[in-house]
N, C-alpha and C positions, 0 to 999 in steps of 0.2 A: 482401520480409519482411513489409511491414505487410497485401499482399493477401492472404499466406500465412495468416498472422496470423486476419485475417479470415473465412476461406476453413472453417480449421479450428475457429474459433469457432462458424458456422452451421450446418456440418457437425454437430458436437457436440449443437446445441441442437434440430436436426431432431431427432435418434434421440431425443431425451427427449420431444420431445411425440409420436412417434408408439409410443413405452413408455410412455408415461403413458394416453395415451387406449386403448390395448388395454386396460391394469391399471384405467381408469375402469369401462368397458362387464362387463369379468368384473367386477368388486367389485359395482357398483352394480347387474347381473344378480343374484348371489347375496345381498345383503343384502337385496332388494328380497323374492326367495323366502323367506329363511329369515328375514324381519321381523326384521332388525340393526340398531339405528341406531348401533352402532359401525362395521360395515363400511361401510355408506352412506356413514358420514363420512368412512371412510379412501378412497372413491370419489371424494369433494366434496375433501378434500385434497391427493390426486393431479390432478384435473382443472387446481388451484391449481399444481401443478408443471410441465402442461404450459403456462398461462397464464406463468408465471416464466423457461421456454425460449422464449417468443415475448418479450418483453422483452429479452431478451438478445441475441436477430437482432435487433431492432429499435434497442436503442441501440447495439450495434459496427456498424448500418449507418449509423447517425446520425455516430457519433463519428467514423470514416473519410471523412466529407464532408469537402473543401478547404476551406482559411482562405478569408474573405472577408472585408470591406471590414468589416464591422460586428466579426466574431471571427478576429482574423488570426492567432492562435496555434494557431487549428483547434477542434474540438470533439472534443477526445481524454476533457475529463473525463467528457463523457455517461455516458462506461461508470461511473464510481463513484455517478452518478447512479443508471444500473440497478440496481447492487447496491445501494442503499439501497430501493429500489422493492419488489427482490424479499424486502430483508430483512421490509418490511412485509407483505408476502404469507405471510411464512415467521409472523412474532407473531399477524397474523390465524388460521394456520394453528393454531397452539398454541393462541390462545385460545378456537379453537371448538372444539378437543379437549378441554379444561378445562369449557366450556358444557355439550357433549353428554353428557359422563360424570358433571357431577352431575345434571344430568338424568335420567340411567338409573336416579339411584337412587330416583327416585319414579315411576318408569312401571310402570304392570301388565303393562305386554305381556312376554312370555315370548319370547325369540328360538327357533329349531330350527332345530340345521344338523343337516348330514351329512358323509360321507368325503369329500364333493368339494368341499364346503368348506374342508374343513383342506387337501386337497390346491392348488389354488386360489390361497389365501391364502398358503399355504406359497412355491409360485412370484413371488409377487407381493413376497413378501421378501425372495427371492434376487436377482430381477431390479431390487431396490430400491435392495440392497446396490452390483451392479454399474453403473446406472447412477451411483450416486452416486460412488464411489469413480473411474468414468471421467471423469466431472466433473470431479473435485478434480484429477486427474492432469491431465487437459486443460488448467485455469483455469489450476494453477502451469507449466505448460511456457510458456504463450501468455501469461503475466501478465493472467487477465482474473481480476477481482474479482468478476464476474456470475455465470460458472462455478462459480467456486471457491463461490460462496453458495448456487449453485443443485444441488452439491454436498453440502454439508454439509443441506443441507432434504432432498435424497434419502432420505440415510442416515439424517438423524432419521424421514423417514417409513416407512421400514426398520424402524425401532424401533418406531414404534407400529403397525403391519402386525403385528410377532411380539408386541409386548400384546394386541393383537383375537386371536392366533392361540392365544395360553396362554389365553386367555377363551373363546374355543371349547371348545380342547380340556378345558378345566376343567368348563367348562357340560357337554357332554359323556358323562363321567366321574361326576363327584360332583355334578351337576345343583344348582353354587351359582355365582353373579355375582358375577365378580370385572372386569369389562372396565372398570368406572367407576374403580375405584382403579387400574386400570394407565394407563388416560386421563389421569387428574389429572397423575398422576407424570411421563408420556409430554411430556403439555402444558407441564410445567415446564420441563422440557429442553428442548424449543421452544423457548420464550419467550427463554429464559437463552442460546440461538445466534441467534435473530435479532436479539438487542439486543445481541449482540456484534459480525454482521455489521455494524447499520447505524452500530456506533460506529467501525468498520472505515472504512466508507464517510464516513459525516463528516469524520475524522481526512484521508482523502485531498485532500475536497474544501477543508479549511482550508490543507492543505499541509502535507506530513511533512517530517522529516529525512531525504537521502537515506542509501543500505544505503552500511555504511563498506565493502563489498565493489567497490561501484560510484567511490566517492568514490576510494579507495588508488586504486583500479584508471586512473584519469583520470587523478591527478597523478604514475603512476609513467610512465603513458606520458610524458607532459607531458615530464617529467623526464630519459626515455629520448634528446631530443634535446642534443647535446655543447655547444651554446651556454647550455643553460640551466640557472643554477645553484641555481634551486630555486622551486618552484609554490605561491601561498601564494591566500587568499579565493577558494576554490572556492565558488563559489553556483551551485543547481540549481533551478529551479524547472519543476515537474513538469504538462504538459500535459497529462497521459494516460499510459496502458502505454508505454514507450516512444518518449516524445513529451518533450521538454526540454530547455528554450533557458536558457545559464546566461553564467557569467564566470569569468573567472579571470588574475591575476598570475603573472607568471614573473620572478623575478630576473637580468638579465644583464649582463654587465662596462659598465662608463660609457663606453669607448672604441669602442663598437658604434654604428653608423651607419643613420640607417633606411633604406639602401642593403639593409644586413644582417637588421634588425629584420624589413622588411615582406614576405622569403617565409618568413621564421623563423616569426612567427603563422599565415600561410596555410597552412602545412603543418601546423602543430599543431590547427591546426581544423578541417582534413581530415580527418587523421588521427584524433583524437576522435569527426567524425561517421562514419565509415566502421568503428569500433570499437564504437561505444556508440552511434552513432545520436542525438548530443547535438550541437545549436548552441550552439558554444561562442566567446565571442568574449575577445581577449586583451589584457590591460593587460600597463603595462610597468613593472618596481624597476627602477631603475639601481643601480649597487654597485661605491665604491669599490675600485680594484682596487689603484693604484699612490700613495696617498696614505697614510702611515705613519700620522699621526694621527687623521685616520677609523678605522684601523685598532682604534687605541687606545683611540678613543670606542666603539666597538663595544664592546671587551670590555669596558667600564666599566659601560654601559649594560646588559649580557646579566648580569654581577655584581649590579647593582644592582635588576634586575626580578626575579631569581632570590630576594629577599625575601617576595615577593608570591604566595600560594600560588593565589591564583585566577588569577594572570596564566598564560595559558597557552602563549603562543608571543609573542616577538618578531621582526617580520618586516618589509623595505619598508625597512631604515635605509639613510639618504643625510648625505653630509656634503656641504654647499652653500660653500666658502670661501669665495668671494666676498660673500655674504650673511651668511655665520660661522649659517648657519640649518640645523641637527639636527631628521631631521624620522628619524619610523616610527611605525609600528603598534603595536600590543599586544592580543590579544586576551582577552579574560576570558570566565571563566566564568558563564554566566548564570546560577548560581545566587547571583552578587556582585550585591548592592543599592549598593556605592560603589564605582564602577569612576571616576567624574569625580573624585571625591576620592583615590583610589588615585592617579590620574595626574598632580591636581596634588602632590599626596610626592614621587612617582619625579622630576617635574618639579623640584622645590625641592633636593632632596638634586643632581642633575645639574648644576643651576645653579649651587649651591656648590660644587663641583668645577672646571665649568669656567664662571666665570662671565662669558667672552668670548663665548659661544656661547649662541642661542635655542636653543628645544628646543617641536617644532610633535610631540602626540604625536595620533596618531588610535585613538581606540577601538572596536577592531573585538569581530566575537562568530564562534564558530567555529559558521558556518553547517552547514557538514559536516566530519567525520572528519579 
């Protein structure tokens, strides 16, 4: 999967620089004759696109290297790395479209084209539109962010190819310059997509929340096995495109043996990586199964946090008799600023109830979905 992966990332980013450097050589032929310094640039902007397809071989070659001694989780983020790289390439790209078009407004030079210009340029659009759009298709099938960036810079240069192309045709026609005011406009829409890819990219490198698509989809497998009665503190932390070593709880009867336990988790972390491609390793709730009064305490306890509008799952309850020691979870909402004070209430109200019994509560946060 991952050399697939790979295989069709480089493939992808070949055909963009060898479309790009064709679309260089025509543009920067014709700008050079009909003395354009907007086509020139859209010459010098594609060149930047096929600079942005070698990036992209370059860090899925990088990121596919094996863990080693210094990075044993592997070098999967590289790739959000490159898309932050390319996003820069793509702001450079906008701001020199911004630069040269208010510059045109104070240059005497006169550009002259002809038919084979507009026809040219016209190609250069089409072929702009579909590289970029193959991109984007590529990047979301293969989860690369590189792509997907180096996509969306396509299509913006798509756009500014057809402002140079209505500037011809305008010049043309009614022999007035309008190519600087489509620039400006052109260049803004840049700027405003590259600073969204590299917030894209950042947001990756600090570490997201994973897709609840991915999240459900784990703890139903999880779930899916008849020993276990219920999958709680999924954490995912993300290596790369499909690269992520995580943890997770499963609730199962207290009369279970690690006889029983230890091919219960093997399987379920096989399973997981052979599904989703996640190292997943497993902790274990016990849960009273045959004790009436645990029982009791349970629903006293699920009553009494049901006050609590941030609390948002109780999970992990054990009742210890011999210790008379009530221990679980509670997760809150992080947008709660007193979750320790929350818990010592739920604590104090518990206590008066049953005041033979500690009460050990842990404060968890819903990592994912």
């Amino acid at each position: 999967m991952t050399m697939n992966r790979e295989k069709k990332i480089v493939q992808t980013s070949i055909i963009g620089i060898l479309g790009n450097v064709l679309l260089v050589a025509a543009k920067a032929t014709i700008g050079l004759i009909a003395g354009s310094i907007a086509i020139i640039t859209d010459a010098v902007n594609n060149l930047t696109d096929a600079l942005s397809s070698i990036i992209t071989i370059i860090g899925t070659k990088l990121a596919n290297k094996k863990p080693d001694k210094k990075h044993p989780y592997g070098h999967g983020r590289v790739e959000y790395l490159t898309s932050m790289i390319i996003a820069i390439i793509i702001l450079f790209a906008g701001l020199t479209a911004i630069i040269e078009s208010v510059k045109s407004f104070f240059s005497k030079e006169v550009a002259t084209y002809n038919y084979i210009s507009i026809i040219i340029v016209s190609i250069a659009v089409v072929i702009k539109i579909v590289l970029g759009l193959y991109f984007k298709y590529v990047g979301k099938k293969v989860e690369s962010e590189a792509l997907k960036a180096s996509g969306t810079d396509a299509l913006f240069d798509a756009a500014l190819s057809g402002a140079t192309l209505i500037g011809i045709i305008v010049s043309m026609i009614w022999n007035v310059a309008i190519e600087g005011y489509l620039g400006i406009g052109i260049g803004l829409f840049i700027l405003k997509s590259g600073f969204s890819i590299l917030r894209q990219g950042l947001s990756s490198v600090i570490g997201e929340r994973t897709s609840k698509e991915v999240s459900d989809g784990i703890k139903k497998l999880v779930c899916s096995f008849p020993e276990v009665i219920g999958a709680y503190d999924l954490i995912l932390n993300d290596y790369g495109p499909n690269k992520a070593i995580g943890s997770i709880h499963i609730e199962v009867r207290d009369d279970l043996t690690a006889k029983d336990i230890h091919p219960l988790t093997r399987q379920i972390a096989a399973a997981a990586y052979m599904k989703y491609g996640v190292i997943l390793t497993v902790g274990i709730y016990a849960r009273n199964e045959s004790n009436q009064t645990a029982k009791e305490l349970r629903e006293y306890v699920a009553k009494t946090v049901k006050e609590y509008k941030y609390v948002k799952q109780l999970h992990g309850f054990y009742v210890d008799e011999a210790t008379r020691l009530v221990s679980f979870d509670l997760i809150f909402d992080f947008d709660n600023a007193n979750s320790e004070e929350n818990a010592r209430e739920i604590e104090a109200k518990l206590k008066e109830k049953y005041p033979e019994y500690d009460f050990n509560i842990v404060i968890d946060k819903d990592f994912t979905d």
